[in-house]
C-alpha positions as a printed NumPy array, in Angstrom:
array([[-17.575,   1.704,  -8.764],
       [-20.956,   3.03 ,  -8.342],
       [-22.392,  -0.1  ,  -6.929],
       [-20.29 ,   0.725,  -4.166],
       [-22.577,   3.654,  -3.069],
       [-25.998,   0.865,  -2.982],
       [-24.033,  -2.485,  -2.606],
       [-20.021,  -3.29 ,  -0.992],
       [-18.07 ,  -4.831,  -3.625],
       [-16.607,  -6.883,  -0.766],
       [-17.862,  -8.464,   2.006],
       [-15.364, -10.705,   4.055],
       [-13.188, -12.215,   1.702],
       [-15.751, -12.357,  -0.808],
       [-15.631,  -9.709,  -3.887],
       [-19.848,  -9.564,  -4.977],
       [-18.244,  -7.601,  -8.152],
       [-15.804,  -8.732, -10.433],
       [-12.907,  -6.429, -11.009],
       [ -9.878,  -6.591, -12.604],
       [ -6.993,  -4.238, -10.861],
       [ -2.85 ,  -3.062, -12.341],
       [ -0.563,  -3.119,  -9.796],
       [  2.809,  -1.424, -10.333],
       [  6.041,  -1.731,  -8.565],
       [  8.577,   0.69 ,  -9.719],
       [ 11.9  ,  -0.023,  -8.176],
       [ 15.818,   1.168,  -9.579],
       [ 15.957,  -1.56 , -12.018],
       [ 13.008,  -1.954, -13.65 ],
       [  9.166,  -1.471, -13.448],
       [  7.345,  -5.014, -12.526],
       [  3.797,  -5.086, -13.081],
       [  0.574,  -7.478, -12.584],
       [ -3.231,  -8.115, -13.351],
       [ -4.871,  -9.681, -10.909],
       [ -8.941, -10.422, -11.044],
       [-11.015, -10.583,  -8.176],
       [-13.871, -12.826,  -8.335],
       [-16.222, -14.348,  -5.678],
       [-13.751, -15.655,  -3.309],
       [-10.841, -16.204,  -5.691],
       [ -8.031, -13.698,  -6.557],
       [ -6.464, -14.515, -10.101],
       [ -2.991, -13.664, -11.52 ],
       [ -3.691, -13.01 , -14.879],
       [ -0.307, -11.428, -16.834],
       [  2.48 , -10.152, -15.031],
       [  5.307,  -7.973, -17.641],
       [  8.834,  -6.713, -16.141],
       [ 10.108,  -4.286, -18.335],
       [ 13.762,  -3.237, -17.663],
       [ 14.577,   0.121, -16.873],
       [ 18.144,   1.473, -19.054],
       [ 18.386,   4.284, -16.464],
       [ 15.733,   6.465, -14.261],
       [ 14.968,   9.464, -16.184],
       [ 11.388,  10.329, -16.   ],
       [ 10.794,   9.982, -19.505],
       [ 12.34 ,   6.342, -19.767],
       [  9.656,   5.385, -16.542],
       [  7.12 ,   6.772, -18.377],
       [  7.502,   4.719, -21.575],
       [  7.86 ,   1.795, -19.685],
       [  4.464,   2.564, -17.277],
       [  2.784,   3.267, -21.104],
       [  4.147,  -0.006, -22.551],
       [  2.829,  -2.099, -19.871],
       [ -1.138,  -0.517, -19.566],
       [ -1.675,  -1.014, -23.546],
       [ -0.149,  -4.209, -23.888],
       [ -1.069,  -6.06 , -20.239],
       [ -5.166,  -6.3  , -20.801],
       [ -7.612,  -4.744, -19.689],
       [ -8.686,  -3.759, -16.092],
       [-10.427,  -1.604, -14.057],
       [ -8.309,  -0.133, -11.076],
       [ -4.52 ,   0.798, -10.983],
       [ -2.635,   0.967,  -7.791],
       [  1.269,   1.583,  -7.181],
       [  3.172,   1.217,  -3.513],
       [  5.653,   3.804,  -2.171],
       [  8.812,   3.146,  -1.599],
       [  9.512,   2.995,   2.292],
       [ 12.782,   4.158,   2.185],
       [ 11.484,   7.431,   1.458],
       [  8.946,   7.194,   4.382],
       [  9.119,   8.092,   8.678],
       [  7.669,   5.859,  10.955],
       [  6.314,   6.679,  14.195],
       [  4.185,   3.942,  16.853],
       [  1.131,   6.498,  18.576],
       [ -0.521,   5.009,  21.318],
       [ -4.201,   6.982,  21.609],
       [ -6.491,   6.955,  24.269],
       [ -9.621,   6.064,  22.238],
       [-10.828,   3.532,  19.468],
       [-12.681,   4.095,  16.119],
       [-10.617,   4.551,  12.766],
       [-12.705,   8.182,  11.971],
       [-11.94 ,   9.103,  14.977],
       [ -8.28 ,   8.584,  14.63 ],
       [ -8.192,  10.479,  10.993],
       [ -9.812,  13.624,  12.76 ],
       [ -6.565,  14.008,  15.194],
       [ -3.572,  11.891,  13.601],
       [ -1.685,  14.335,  11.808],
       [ -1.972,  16.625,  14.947],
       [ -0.138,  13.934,  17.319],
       [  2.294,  13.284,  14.816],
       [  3.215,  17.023,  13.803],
       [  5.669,  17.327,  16.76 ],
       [  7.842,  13.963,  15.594],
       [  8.456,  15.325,  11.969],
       [ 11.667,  16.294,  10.653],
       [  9.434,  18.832,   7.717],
       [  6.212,  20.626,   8.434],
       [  2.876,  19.304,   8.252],
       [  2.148,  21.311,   5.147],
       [  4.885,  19.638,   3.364],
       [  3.427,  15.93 ,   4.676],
       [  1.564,  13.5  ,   3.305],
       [  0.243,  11.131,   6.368],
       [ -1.721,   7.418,   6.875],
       [ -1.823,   5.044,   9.049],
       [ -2.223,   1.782,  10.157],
       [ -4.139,   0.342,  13.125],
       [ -2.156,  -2.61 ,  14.377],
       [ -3.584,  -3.098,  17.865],
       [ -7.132,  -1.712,  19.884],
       [ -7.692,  -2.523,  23.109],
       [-11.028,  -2.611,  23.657],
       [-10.922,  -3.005,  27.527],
       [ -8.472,  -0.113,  27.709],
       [-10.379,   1.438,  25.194],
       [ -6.92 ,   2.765,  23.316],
       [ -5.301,   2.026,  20.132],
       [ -2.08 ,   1.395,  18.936],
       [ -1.514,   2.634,  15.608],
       [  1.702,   2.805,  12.945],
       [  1.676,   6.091,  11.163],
       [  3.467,   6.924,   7.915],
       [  4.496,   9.837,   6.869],
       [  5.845,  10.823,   3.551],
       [  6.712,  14.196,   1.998],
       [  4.225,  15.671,  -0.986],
       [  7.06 ,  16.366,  -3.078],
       [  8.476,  12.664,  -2.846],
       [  4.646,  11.501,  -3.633],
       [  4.382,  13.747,  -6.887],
       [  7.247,  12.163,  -8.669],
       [  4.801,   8.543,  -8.537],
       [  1.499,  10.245,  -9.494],
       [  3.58 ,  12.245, -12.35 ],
       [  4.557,   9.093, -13.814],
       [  1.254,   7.635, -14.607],
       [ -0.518,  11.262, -15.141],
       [  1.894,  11.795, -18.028],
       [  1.764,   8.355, -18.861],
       [ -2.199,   8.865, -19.306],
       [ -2.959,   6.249, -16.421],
       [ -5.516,   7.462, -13.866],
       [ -4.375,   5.655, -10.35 ],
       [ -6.637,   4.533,  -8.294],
       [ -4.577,   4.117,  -5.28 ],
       [ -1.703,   4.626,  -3.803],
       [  0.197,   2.528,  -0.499],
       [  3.158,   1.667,   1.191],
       [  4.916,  -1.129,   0.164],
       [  5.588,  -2.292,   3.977],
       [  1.589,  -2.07 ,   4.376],
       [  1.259,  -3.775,   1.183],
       [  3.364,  -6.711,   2.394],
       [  1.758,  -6.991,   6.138],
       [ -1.883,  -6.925,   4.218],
       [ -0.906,  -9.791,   1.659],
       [  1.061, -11.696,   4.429],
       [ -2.649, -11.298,   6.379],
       [ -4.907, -12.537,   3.864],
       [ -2.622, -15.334,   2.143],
       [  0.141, -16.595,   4.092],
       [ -1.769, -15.759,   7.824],
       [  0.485, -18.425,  10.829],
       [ -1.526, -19.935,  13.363],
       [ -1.124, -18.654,  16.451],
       [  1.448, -21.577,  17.732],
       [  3.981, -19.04 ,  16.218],
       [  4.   , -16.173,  19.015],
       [  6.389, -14.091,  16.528],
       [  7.948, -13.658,  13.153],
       [ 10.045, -11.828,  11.   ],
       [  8.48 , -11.423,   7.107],
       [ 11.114, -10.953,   5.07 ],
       [ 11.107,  -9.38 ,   1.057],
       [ 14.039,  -9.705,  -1.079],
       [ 13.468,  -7.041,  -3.499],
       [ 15.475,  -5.841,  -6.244],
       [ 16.968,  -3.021,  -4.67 ],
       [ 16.021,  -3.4  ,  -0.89 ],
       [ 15.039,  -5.551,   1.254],
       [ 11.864,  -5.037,   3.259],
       [ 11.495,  -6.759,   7.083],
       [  8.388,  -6.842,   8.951],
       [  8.645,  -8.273,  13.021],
       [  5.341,  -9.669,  13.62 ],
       [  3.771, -10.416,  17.221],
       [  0.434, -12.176,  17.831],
       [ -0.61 , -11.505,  14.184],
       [  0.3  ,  -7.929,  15.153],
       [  2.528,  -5.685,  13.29 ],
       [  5.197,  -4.61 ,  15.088],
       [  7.969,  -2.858,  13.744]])
């Protein structure tokens, strides 16, 4: 949003600008979908449509990703979440703190524990521990290949759906577990644990610290 270059939309967990954002999750089955509004300090489920998948040619998730934006309401952002069972995982310990910083040098320190190049790799990460006395940080880092994230944006560019954003559905989980279902500190670990329709998805949490 342009305000975003004078004033942040979000500050804490309050959202200064209203916005209205399409989440979809695209899984073997089927193609589940919300609209969620984010308002002052509230976050709003507005519609939600599942639309059943009869098998997983392109053209059949493409209908269905078309079906749900012109019939779902309106909204401003639309974000989708990787599959993880499609992603590498790799723990990087780094002897330095600052998230820029980290984005300058990460896909150099994880180029050596890939099983493709680095031209074929599409990388993030996310910071799950810094140590300020230490001055380190302990990050997760995902890595993906670009061919395995084309056949996501392909579906909503032919569908006519600009995305917005893109994550990983394990980072999606630890994020929502953070900001809506956060345990007090009494529990020193955790397992968070997703039943989804064709996987299931297990975080180990430590401290309020993502694990594994």
């Amino acid at each position: 949003m342009i305000q975003d270059i004078f004033v942040p939309s979000k500050v804490g967990s309050y959202y200064i600008f209203h916005k209205r954002v399409l989440g979809f999750d695209i899984t073997t089955s089927g193609i589940q979908a919300s609209l969620l509004y984010f308002s002052k300090n509230k976050v709003v489920v507005e519609n939600s449509i599942n639309v059943v998948l009869q098998d997983q040619k392109p053209a059949t998730i493409i209908n269905a990703i078309k079906k749900i934006a012109t019939t779902i309401g309106a909204y401003d952002e639309v974000v989708t979440s990787l599959t993880s069972s499609a992603v590498i995982f790799k723990e990087l310990v780094l002897p330095f703190i600052g998230r820029e910083k980290i984005k300058m040098i990460v896909n150099y320190e994880v180029e050596p524990l890939l099983p493709f190049s680095l031209d074929e790799a599409v990388i993030d990460f996310l910071i799950v521990n810094e140590d300020k006395e230490k001055a380190q940080t302990t990050i997760l880092v995902a890595a993906t290949r670009k061919s395995d994230l084309d056949i996501y944006t392909d579906y909503f560019e032919k569908a006519g759906i600009q995305l917005t954003n893109i994550t990983l559905d394990m980072f999606a989980l630890y994020d929502f577990y953070r900001h809506t279902m956060y345990v007090a500190q009494a529990h020193t670990s955790l397992l968070l644990v997703d039943f989804g329709v064709d996987a299931i998805r297990i975080l180990y949490i430590q401290k309020d610290l993502l694990r594994s």
